[in-house]
C-alpha positions, 0 to 999 in steps of 0.5 A, a space after each residue: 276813877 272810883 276805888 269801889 263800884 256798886 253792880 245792879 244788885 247793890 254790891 260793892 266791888 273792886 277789880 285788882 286793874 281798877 286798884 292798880 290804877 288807883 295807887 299808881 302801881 303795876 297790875 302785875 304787882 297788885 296781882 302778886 299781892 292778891 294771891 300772897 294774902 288772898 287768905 285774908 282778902 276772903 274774910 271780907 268777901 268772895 275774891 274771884 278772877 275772869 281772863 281778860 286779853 292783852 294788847 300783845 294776845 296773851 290773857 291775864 287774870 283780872 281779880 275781883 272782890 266782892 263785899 261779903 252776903 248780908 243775909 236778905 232782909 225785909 225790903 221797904 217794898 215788902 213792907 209798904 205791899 203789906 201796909 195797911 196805912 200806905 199813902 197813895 202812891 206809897 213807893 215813890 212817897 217814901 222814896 222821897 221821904 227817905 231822900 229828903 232826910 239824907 239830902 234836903 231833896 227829892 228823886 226829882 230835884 236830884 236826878 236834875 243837880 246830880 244827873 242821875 237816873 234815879 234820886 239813890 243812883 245820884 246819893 254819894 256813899 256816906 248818903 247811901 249808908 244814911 238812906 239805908 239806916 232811914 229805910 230800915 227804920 221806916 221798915 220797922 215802923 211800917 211793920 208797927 203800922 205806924 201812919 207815914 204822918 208819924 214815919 215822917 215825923 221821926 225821920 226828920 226829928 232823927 234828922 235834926 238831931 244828928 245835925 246838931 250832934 255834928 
């Protein structure tokens, strides 16, 4: 079991029954320690709780907590609707641009090795967090009308240089 989930939206979050289970303690006692510091717990995203039934027909508060609001930013997709220099069939082109400077490989390739539905539902986090460090540079560089022959190029140049800096 996965200490943080990601929803549909792309928001991290956790459940205090999925803490319980994770440390191998009681969910009466995580439950307990979520309303002592839940001042605490609110700095770093909204902390929330839903009834849920027990085998014996009593309820019991289930906490959940959800990483803070980034405020919206520019999305790839924006971005490459208003891209003069645009590939053909730009979306999935980038897609796989980004894929395969985090990974070595594209939608494809890891959606079969992975079995996930899409290339960034089979990335790992520490993945997921280098994806989304490409994306928002190749949304600036579209933003400088750059060609995807000059976007590729600095990705994979970005790409060797943090492999031998590891």
């Amino acid at each position: 079991m996965e200490l943080v989930y990601m929803d549909g939206k792309k928001e991290p979050y956790t459940t205090s029954a999925i803490i319980a289970e994770c440390a191998g303690i009681k969910h009466h006692a995580i439950q307990e320690h979520i309303r002592k510091q839940i001042g605490r717990l609110e700095q770093f995203g909204k902390v929330s709780f839903k009834m849920r039934p027990l085998q014996s027909g009593q309820q019991t508060k289930d906490y959940m907590q959800r990483a803070l609001e980034k405020p919206k930013r520019k999305t790839l997709h924006d971005s490459i609707e208003n891209w003069e220099q645009a590939p053909k069939h730009a979306h999935s082109t980038m897609n796989n641009l980004l894929l395969k400077a985090v990974t070595d490989r594209n939608a494809k390739q890891l959606g079969e090795e992975r079995e996930g539905y899409n290339g960034i539902d089979s990335l790992t986090s520490d993945e997921l967090e280098q994806y989304q460090a490409f994306e928002d540079m190749v949304i600036a560089m579209i933003g400088l009308n750059m060609s995807y022959q000059e976007i590729k190029a600095m990705a994979f140049r970005n790409k060797k240089t943090r492999q031998e800096s590891a």
